[in-house]
N, C-alpha and C positions, 0 to 999 in steps of 0.2 A: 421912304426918304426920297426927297426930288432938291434937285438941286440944280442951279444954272452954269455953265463955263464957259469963259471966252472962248469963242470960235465954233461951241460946240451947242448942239440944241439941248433944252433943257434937259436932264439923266435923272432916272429916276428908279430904286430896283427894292426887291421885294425878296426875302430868302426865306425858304421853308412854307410856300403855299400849298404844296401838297404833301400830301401824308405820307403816303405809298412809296415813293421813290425815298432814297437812302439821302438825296440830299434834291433841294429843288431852288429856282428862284426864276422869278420875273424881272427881264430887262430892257427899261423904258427908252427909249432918245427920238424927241418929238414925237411923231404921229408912229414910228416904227414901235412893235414889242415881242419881246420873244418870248416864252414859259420853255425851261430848261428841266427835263428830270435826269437825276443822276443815278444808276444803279449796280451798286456792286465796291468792293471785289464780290464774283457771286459766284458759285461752281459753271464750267461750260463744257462742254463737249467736248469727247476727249479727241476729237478729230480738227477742231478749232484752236486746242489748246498750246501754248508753247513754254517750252518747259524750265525758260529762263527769267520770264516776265509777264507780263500781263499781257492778254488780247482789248485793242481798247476800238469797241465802235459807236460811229455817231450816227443816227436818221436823224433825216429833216423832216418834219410835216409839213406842208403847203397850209396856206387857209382852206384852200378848196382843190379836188383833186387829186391826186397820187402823185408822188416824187415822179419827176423827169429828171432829164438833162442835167437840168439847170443846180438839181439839188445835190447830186450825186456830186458833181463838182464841188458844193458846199459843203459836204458831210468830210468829201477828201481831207480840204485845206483844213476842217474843223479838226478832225481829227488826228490831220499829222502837227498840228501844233500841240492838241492836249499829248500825244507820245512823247515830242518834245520837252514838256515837263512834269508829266507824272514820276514819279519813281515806282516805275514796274515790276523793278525787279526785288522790293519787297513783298506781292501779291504774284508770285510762276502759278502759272497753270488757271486764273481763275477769269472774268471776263469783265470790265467795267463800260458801261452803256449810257450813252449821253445822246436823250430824246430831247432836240429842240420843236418846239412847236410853233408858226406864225402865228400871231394874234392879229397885228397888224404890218403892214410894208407901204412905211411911209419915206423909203432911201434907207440907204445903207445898211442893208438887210443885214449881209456878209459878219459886219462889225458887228452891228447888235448879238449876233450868234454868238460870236467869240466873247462877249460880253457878260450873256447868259450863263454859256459855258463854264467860263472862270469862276462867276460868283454860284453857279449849284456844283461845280467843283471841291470850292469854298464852305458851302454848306454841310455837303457829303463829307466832310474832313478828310479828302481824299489824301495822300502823302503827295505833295509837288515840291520840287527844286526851286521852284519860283513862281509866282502869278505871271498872266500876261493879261495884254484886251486889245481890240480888235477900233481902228482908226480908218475911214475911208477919205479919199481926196477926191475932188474933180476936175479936172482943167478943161476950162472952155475953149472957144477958137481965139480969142486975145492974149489967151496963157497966163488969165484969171483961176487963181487955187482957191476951192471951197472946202473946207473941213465939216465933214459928218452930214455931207448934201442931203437936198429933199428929194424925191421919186424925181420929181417937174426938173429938180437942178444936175441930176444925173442923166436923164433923158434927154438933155441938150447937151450934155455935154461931149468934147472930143474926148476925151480919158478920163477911165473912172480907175482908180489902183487901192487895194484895202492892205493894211500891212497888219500883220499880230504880231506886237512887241511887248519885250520881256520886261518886268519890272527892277532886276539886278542892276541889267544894264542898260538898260533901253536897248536892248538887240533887236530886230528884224528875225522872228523866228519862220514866219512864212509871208507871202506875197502874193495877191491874185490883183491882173489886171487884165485892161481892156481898151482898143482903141490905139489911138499914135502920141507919143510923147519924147521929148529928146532926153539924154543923160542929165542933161542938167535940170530939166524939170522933174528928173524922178530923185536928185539930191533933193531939190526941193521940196517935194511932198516928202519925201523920207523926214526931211527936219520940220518939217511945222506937224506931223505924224506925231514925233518923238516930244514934242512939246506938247499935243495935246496928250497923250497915252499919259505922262507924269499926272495933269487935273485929273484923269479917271483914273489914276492909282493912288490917287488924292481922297476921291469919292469912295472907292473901295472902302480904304483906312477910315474912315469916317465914317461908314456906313457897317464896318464888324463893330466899330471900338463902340457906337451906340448899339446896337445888336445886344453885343454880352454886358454891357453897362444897367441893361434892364432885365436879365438873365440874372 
């Protein structure tokens, strides 16, 4: 299913491409993609294990190369947002593993992650409180906002900020930025954020309600 939205490059996602994992899905936005596998609740170690809720971890795969820095950073934000809203503490003691893979990084990696995430989430019938998905902003040197940038429009840019918001309430569940911005321009991206997160909680719904409509 591909689809266009205001503001944002075309979206386009794919659930249950692989077999193996308990829940998976491909997710598109412009030249960026990410493949998400989902595994678990599954037994873990009993030295990992905590005895109230679930252990929930994320890797990133690069296209090419071994996680750095840069990823470890993204597996954090990725994962304390899925703890955010799984419900844990139906599955104590057991481990759930959320392997995102690059396919491509065409801008707004970050987002696209939390995108994948939610919908092989979705897939896995994981128990959540709520969905969320992931919105990156840019602001240039003029204090021009771009929604869902390209690598080229991020690269220029003075500030790049990704926010993952909640579908309840459009909350701000986490934040990762970069660069110099004032309060009122991070009002600002927070609401043109919360506007665009509603179209892709748009796409979501439209993209299960076809899903199980051919099931």
């Amino acid at each position: 299913m591909m689809e266009t939205l205001a503001g944002l490059r075309e979206i386009a996602c794919e659930q249950s491409p692989l077999s193996r994992p308990d829940g998976s899905a491909t997710f598109v936005q412009g030249d960026t993609s990410v493949l998400a596998g989902v595994y678990g609740p599954a037994e873990i170690k009993f030295s990992r294990e905590m005895h109230d809720k679930s252990t929930v971890e994320v890797l990133v795969r690069p296209k090419v190369g071994l996680p750095a820095i840069q990823e470890k950073t993204q597996e954090q934000l990725v994962r304390e947002t899925c703890e955010a809203v799984i419900l844990g503490t139906l599955h104590p003691r057991t481990s759930i593993t959320i392997v995102l893979q690059v396919i491509n990084d065409g801008g707004s990696l970050l987002a696209c992650f939390l995108n994948a995430a939610c919908m092989g989430m979705m897939d896995a019938g994981l128990p959540m409180r709520t969905t969320f998905c992931g919105v990156t902003c840019a602001l240039d040197d003029d204090g021009q906002l771009t929604i869902d940038p390209t690598a080229k429009e991020q690269k220029e840019s003075r500030a790049v900020l990704t926010f993952a918001i909640e579908s309840t309430e459009k909350k701000i569940l986490t934040v990762s930025t970069r660069g110099v911005y004032s309060p009122a321009e991070l009002q600002q991206c927070i609401a043109a954020a919360q506007l665009s997160a509603q179209k892709i909680f748009h796409f979501y719904r439209d993209s299960a309600r076809r899903r199980y409509s051919k099931s």
